[in-house]
mmCIF file of the N, C-alpha and C atoms, coordinates in Angstrom:
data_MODEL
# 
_entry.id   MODEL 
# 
loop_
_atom_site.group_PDB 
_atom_site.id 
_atom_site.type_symbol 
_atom_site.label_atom_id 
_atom_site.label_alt_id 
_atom_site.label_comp_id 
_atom_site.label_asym_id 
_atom_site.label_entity_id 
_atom_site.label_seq_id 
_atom_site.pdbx_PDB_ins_code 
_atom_site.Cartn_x 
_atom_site.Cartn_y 
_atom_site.Cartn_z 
_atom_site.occupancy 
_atom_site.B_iso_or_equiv 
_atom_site.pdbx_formal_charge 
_atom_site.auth_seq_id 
_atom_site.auth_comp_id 
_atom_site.auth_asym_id 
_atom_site.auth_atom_id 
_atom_site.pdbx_PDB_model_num 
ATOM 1   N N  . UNK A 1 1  ? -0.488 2.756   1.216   1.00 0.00 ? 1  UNK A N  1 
ATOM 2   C CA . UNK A 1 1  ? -0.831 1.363   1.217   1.00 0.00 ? 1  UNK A CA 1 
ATOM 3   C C  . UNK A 1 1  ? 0.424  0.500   1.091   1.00 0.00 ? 1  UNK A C  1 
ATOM 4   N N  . UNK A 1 2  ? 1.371  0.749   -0.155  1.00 0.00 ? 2  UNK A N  1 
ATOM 5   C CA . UNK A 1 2  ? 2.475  0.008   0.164   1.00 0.00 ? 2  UNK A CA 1 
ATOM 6   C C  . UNK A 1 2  ? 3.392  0.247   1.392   1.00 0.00 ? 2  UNK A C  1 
ATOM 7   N N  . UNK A 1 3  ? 3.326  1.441   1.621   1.00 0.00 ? 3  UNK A N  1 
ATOM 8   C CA . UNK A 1 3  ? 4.248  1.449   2.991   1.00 0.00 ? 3  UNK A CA 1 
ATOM 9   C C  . UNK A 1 3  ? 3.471  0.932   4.007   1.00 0.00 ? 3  UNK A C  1 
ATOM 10  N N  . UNK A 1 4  ? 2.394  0.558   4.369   1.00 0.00 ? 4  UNK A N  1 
ATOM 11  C CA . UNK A 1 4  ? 2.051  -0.555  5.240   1.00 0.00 ? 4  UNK A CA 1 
ATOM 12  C C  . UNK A 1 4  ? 2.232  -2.015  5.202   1.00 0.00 ? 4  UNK A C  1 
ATOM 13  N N  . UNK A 1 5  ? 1.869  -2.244  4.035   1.00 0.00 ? 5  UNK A N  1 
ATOM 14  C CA . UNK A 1 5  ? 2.300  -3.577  3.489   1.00 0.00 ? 5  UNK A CA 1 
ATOM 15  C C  . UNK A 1 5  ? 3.788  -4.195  3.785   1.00 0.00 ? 5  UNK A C  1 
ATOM 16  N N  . UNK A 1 6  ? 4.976  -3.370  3.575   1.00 0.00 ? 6  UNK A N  1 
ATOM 17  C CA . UNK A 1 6  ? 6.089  -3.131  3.287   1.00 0.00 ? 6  UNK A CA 1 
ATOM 18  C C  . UNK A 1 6  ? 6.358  -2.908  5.106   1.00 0.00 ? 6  UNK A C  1 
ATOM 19  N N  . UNK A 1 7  ? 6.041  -2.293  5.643   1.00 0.00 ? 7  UNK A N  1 
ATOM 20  C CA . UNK A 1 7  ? 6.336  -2.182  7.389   1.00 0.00 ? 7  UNK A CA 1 
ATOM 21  C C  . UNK A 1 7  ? 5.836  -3.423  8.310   1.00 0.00 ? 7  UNK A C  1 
ATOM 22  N N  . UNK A 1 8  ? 4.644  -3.990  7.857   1.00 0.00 ? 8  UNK A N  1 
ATOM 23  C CA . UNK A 1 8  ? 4.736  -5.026  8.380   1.00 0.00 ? 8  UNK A CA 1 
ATOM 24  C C  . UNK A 1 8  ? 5.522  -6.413  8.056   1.00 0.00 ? 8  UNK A C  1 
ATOM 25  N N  . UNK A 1 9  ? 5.936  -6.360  7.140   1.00 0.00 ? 9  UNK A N  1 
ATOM 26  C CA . UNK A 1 9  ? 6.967  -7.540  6.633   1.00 0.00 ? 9  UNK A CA 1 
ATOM 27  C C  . UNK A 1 9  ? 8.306  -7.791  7.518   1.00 0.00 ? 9  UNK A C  1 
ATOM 28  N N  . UNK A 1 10 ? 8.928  -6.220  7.380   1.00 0.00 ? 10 UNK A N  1 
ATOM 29  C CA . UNK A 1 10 ? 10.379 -5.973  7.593   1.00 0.00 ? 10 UNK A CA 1 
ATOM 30  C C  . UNK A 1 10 ? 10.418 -6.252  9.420   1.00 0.00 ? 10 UNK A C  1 
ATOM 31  N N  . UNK A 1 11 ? 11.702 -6.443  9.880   1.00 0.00 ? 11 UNK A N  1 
ATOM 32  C CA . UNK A 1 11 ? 12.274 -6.366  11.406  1.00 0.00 ? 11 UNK A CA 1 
ATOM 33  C C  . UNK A 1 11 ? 12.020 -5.077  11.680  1.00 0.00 ? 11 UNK A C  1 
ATOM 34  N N  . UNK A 1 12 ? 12.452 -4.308  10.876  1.00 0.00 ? 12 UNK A N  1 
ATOM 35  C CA . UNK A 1 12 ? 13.400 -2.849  11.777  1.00 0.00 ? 12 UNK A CA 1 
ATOM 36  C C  . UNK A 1 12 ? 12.203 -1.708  10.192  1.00 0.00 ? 12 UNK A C  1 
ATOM 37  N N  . UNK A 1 13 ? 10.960 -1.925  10.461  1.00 0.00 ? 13 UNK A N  1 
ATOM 38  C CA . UNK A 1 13 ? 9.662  -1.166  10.200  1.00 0.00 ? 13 UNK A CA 1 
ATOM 39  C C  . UNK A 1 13 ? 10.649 0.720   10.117  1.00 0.00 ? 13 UNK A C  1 
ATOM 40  N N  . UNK A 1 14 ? 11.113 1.532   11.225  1.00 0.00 ? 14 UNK A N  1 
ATOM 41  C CA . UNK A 1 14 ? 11.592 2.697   11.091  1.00 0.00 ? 14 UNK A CA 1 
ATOM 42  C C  . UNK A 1 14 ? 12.257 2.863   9.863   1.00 0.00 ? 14 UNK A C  1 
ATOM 43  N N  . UNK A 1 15 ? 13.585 1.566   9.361   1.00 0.00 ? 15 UNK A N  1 
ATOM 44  C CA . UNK A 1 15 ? 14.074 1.667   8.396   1.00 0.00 ? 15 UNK A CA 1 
ATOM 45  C C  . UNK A 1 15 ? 13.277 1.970   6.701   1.00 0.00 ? 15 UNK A C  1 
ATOM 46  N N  . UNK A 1 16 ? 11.976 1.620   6.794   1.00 0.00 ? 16 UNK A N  1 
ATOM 47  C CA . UNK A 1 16 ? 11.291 2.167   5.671   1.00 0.00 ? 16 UNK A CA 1 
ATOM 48  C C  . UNK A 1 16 ? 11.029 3.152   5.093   1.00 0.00 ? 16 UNK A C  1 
ATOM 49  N N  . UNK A 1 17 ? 11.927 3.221   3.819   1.00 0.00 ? 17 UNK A N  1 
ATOM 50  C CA . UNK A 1 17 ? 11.524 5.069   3.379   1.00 0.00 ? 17 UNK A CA 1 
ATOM 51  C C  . UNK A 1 17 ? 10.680 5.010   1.939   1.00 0.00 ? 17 UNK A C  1 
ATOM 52  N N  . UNK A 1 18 ? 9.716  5.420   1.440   1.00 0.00 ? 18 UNK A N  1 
ATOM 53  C CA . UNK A 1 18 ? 8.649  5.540   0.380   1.00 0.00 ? 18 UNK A CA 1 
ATOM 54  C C  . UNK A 1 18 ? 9.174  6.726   -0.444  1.00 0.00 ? 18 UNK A C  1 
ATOM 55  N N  . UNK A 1 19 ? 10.161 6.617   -1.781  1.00 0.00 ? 19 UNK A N  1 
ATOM 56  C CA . UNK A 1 19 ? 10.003 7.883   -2.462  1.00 0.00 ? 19 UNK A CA 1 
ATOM 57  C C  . UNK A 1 19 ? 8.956  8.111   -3.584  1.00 0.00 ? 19 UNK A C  1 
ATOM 58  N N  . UNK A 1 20 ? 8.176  8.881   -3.672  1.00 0.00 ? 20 UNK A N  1 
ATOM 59  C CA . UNK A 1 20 ? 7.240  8.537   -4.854  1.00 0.00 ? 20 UNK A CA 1 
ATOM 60  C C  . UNK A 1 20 ? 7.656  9.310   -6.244  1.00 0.00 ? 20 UNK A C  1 
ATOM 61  N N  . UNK A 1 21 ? 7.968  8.998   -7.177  1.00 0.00 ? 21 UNK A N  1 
ATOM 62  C CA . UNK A 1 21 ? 8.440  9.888   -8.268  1.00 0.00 ? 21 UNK A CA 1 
ATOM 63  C C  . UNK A 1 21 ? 7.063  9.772   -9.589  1.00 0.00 ? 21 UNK A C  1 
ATOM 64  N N  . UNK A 1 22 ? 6.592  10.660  -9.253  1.00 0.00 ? 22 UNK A N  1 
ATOM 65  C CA . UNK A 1 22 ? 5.797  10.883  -10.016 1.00 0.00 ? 22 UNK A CA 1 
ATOM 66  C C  . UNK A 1 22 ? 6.152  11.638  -11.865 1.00 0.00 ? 22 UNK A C  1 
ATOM 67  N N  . UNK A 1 23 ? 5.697  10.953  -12.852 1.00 0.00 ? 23 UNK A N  1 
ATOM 68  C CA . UNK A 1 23 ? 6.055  11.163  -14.108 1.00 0.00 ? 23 UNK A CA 1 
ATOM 69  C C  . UNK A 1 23 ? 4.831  11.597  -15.088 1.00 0.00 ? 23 UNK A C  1 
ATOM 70  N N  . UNK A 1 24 ? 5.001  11.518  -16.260 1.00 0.00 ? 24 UNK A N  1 
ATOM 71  C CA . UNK A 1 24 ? 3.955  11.736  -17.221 1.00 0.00 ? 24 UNK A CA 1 
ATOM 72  C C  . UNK A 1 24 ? 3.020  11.431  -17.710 1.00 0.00 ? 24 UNK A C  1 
ATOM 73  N N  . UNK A 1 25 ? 3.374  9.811   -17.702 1.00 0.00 ? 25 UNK A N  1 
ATOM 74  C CA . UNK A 1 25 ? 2.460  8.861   -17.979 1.00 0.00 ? 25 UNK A CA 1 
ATOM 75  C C  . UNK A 1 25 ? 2.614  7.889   -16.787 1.00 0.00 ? 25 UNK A C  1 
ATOM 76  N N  . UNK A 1 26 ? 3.341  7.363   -15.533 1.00 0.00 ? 26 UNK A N  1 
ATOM 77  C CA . UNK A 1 26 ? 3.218  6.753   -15.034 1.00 0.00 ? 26 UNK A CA 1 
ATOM 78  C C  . UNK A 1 26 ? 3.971  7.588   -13.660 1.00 0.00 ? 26 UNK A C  1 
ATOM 79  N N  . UNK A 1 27 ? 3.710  6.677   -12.420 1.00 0.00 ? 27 UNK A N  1 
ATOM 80  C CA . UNK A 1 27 ? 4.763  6.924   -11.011 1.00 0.00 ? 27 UNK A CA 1 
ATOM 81  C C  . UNK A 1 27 ? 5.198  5.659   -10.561 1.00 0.00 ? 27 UNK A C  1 
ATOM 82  N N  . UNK A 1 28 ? 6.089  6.021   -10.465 1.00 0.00 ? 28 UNK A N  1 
ATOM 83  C CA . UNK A 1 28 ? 7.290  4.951   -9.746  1.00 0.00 ? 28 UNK A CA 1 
ATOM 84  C C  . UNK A 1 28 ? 7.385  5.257   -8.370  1.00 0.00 ? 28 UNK A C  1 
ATOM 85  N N  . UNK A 1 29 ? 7.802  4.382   -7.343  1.00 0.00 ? 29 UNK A N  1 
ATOM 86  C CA . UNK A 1 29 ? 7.542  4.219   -6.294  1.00 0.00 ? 29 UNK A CA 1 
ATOM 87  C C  . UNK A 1 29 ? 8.895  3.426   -5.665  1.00 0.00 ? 29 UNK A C  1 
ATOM 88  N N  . UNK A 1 30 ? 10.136 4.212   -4.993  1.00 0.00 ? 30 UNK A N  1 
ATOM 89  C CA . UNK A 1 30 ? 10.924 3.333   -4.223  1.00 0.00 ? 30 UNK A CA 1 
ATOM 90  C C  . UNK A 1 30 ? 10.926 3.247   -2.946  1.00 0.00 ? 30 UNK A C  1 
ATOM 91  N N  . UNK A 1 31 ? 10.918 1.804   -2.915  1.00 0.00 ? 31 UNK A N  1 
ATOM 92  C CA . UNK A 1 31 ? 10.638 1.079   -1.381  1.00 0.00 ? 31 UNK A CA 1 
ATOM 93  C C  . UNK A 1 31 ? 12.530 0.980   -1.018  1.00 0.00 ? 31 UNK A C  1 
ATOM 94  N N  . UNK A 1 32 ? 12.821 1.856   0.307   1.00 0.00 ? 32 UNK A N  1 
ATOM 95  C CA . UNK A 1 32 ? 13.710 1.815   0.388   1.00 0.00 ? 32 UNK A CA 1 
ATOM 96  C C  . UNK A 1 32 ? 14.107 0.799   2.136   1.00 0.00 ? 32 UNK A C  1 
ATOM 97  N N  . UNK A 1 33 ? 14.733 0.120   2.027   1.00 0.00 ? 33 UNK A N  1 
ATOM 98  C CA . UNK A 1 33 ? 14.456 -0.917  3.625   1.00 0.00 ? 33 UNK A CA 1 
ATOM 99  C C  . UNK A 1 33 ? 15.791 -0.832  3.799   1.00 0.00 ? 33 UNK A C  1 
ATOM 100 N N  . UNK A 1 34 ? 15.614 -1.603  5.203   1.00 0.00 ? 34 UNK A N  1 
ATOM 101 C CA . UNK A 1 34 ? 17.342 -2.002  5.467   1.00 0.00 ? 34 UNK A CA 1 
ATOM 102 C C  . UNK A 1 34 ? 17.866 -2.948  5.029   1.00 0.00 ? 34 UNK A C  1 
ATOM 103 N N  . UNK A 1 35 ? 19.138 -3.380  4.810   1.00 0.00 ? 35 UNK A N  1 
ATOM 104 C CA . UNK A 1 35 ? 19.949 -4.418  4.209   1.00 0.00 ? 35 UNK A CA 1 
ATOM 105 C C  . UNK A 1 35 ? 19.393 -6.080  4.569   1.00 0.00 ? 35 UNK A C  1 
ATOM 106 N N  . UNK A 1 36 ? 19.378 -5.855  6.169   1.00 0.00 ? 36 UNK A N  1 
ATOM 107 C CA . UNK A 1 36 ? 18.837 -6.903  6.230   1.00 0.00 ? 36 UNK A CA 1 
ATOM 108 C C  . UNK A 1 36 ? 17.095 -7.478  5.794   1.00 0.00 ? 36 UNK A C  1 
ATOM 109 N N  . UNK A 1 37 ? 16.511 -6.968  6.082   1.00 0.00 ? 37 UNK A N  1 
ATOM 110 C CA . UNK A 1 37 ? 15.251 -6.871  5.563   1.00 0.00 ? 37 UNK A CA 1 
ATOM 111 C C  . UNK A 1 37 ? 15.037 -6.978  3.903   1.00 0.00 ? 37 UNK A C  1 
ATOM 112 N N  . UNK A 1 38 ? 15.597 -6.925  2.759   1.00 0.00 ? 38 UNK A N  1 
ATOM 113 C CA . UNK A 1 38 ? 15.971 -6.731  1.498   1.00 0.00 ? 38 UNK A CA 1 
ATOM 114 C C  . UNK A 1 38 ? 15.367 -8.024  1.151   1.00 0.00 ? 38 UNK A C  1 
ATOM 115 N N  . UNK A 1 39 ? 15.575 -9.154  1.663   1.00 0.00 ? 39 UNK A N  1 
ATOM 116 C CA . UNK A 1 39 ? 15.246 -10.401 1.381   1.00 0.00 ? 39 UNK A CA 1 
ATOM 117 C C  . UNK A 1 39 ? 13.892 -10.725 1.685   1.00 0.00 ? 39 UNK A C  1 
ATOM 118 N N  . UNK A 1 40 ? 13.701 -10.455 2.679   1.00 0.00 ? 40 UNK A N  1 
ATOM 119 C CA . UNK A 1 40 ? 12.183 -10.688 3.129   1.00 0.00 ? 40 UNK A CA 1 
ATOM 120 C C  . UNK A 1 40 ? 10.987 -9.684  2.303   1.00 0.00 ? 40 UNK A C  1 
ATOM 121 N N  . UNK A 1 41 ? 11.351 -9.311  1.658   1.00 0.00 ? 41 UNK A N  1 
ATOM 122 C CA . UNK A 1 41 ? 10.555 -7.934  1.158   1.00 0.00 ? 41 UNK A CA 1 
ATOM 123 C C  . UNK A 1 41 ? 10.433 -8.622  -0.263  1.00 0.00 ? 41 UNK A C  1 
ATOM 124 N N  . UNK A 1 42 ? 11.272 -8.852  -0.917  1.00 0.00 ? 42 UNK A N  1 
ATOM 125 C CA . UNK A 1 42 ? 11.518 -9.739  -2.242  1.00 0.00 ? 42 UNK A CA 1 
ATOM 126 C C  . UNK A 1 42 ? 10.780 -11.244 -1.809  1.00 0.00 ? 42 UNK A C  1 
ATOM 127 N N  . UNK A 1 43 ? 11.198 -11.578 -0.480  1.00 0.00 ? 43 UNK A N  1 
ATOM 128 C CA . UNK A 1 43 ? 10.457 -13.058 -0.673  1.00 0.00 ? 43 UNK A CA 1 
ATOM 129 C C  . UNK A 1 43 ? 11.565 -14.219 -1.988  1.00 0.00 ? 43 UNK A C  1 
ATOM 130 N N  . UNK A 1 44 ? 10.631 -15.410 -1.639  1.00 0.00 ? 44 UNK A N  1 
ATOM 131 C CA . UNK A 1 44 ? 11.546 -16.422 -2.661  1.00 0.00 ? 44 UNK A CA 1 
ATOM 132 C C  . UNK A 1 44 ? 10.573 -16.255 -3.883  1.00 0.00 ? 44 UNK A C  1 
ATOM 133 N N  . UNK A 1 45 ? 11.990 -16.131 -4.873  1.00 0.00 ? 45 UNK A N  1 
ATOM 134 C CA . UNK A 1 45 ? 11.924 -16.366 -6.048  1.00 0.00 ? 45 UNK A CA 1 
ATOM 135 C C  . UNK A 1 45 ? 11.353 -14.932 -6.957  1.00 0.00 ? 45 UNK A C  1 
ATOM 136 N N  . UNK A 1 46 ? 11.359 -13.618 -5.499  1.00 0.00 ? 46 UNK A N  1 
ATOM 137 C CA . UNK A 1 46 ? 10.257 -12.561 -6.069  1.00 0.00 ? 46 UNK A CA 1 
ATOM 138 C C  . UNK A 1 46 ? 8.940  -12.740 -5.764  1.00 0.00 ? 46 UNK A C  1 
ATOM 139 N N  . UNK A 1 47 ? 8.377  -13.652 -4.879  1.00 0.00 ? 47 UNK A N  1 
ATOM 140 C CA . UNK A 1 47 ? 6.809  -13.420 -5.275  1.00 0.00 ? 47 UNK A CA 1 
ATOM 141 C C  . UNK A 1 47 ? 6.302  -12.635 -3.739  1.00 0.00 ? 47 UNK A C  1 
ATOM 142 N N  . UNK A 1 48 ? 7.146  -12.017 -3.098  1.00 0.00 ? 48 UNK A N  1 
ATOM 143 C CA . UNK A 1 48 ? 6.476  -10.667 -2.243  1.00 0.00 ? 48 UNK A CA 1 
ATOM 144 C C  . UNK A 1 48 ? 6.154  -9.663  -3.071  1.00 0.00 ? 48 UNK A C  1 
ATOM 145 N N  . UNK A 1 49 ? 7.672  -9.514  -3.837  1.00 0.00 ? 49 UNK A N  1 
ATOM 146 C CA . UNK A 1 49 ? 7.872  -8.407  -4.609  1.00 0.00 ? 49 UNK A CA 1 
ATOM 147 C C  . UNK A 1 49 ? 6.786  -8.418  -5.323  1.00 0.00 ? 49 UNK A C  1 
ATOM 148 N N  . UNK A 1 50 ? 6.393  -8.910  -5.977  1.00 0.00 ? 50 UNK A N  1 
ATOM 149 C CA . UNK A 1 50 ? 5.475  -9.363  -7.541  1.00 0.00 ? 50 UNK A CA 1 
ATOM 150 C C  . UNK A 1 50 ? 3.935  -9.187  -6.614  1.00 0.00 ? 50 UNK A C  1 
ATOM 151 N N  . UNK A 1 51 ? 3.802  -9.929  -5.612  1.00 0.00 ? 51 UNK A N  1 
ATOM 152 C CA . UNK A 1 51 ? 2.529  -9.627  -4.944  1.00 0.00 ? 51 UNK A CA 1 
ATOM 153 C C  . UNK A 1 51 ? 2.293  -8.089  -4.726  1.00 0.00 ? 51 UNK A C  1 
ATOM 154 N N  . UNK A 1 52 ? 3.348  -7.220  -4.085  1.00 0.00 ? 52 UNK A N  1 
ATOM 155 C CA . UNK A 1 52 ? 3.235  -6.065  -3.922  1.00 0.00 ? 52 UNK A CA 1 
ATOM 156 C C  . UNK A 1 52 ? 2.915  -5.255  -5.049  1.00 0.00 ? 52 UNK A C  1 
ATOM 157 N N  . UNK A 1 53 ? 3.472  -5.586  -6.538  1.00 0.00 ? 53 UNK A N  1 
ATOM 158 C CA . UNK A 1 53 ? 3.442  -4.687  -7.347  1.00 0.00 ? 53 UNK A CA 1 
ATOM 159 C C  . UNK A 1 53 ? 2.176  -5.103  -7.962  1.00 0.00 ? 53 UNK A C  1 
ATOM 160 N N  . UNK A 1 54 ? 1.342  -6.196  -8.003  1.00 0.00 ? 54 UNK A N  1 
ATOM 161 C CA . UNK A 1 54 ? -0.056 -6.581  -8.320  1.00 0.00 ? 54 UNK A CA 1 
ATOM 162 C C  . UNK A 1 54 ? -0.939 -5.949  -7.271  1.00 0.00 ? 54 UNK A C  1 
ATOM 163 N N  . UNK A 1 55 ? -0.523 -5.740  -6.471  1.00 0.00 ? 55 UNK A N  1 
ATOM 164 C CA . UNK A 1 55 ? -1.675 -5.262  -5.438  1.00 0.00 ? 55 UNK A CA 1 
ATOM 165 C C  . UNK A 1 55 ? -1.648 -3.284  -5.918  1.00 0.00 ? 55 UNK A C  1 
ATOM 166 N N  . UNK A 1 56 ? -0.317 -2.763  -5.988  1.00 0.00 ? 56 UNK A N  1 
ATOM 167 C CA . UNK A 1 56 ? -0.198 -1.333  -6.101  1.00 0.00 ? 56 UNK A CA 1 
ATOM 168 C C  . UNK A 1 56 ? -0.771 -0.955  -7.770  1.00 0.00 ? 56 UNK A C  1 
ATOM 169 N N  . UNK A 1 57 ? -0.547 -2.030  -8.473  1.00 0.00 ? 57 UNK A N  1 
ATOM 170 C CA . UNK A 1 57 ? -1.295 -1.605  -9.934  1.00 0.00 ? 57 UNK A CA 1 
ATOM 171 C C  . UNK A 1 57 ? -2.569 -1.954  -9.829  1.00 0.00 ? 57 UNK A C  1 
ATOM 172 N N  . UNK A 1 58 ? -3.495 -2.918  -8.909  1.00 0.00 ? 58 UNK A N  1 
ATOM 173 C CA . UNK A 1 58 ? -4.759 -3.146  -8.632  1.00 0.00 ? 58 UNK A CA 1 
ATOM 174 C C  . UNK A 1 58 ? -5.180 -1.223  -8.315  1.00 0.00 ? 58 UNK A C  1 
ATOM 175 N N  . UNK A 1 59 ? -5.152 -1.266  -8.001  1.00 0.00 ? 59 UNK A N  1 
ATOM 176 C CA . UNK A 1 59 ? -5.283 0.375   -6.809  1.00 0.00 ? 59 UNK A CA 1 
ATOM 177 C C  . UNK A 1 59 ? -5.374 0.975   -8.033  1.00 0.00 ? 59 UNK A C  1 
ATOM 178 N N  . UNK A 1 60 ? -4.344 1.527   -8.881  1.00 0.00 ? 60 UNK A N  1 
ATOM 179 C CA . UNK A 1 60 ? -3.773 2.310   -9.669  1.00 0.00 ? 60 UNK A CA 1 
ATOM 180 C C  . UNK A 1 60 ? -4.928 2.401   -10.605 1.00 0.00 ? 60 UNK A C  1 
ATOM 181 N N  . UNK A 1 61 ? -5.446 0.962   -11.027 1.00 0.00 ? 61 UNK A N  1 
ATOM 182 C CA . UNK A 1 61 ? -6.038 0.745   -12.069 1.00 0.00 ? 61 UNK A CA 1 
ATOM 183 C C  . UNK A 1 61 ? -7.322 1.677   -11.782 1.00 0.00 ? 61 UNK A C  1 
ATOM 184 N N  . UNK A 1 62 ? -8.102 1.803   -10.612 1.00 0.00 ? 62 UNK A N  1 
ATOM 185 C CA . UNK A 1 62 ? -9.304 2.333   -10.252 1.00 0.00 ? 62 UNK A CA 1 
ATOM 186 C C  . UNK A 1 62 ? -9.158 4.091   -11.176 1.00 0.00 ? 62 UNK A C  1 
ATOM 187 N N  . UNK A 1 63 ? -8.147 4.251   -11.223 1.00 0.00 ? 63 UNK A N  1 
ATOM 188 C CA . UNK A 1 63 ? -7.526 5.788   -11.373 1.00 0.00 ? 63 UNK A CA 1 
ATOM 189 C C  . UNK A 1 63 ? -7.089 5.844   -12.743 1.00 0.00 ? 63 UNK A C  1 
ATOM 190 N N  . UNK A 1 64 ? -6.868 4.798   -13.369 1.00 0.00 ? 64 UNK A N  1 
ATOM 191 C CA . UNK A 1 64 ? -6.747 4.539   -15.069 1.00 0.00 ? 64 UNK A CA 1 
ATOM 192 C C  . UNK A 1 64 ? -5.204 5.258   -14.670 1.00 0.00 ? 64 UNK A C  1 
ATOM 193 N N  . UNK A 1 65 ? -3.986 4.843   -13.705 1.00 0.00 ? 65 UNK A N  1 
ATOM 194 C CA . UNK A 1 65 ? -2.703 5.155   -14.189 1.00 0.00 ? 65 UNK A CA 1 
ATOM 195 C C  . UNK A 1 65 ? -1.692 3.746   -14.123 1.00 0.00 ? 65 UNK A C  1 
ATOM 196 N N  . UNK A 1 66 ? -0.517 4.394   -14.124 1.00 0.00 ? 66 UNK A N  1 
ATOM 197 C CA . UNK A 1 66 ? 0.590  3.192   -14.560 1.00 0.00 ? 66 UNK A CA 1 
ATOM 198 C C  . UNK A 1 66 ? 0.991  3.317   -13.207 1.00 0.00 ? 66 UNK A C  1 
ATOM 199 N N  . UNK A 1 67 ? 1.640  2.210   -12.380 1.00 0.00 ? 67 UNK A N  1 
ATOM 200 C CA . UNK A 1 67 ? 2.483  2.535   -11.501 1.00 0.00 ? 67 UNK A CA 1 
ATOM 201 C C  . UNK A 1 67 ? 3.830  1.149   -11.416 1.00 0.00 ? 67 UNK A C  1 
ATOM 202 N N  . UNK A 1 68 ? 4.875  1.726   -10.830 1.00 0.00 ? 68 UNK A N  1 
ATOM 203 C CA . UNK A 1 68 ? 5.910  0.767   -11.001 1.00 0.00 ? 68 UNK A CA 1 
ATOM 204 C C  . UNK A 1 68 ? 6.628  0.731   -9.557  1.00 0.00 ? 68 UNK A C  1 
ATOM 205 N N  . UNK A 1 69 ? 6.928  0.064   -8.866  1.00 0.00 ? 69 UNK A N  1 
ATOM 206 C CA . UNK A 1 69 ? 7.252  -0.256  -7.557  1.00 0.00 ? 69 UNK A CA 1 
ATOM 207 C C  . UNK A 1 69 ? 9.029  -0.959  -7.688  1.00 0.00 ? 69 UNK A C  1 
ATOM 208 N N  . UNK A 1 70 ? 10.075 0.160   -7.272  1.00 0.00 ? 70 UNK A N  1 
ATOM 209 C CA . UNK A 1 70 ? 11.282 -0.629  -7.111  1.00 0.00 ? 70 UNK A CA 1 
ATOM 210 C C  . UNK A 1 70 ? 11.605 -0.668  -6.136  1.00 0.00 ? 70 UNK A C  1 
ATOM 211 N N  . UNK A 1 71 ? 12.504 -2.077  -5.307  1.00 0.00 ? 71 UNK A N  1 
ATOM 212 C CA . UNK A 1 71 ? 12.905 -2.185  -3.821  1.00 0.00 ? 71 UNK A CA 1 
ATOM 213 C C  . UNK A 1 71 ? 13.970 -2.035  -3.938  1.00 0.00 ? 71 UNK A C  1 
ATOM 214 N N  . UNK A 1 72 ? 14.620 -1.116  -3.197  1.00 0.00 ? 72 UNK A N  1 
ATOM 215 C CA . UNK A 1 72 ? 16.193 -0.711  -2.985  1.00 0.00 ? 72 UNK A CA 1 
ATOM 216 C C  . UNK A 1 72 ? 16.517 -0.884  -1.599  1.00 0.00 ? 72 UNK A C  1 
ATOM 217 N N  . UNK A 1 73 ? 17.664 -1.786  -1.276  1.00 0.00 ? 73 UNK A N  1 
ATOM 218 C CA . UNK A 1 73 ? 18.091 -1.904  -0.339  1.00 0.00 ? 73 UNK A CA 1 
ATOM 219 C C  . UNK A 1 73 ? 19.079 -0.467  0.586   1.00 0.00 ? 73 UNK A C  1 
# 
């Protein structure tokens, strides 16, 4: 789900890589894009970013886990 979300935003969609690191009590999730794209993914002020990570803990919640979403350029 986030890597759709996240592919339609960006220019250059191929550049998207999803690592999922799954942990004990929670999974983390890096959204990895291209340089240029970095901005558009964050959005102003953060509120792509912040939308994305409300939408991936919406989900999460159905499943009673934690999840944490970082964007790395």
């Amino acid at each position: 789900m986030i890597e759709y979300l996240v592919k339609e935003l960006v220019d250059e969609p191929d550049q998207v890589v999803i690592n999922e690191l799954p942990g004990e009590e929670s999974t983390t999730y890096e959204v990895r894009v291209a340089p240029g794209d970095l901005g558009k993914v964050i959005g102003k002020q953060g509120r792509i970013a912040n939308a994305l990570r409300t939408v991936a803990k919406a989900v999460a919640m159905k499943d009673k886990k934690k999840v944490y979403v970082e964007i790395i350029a």
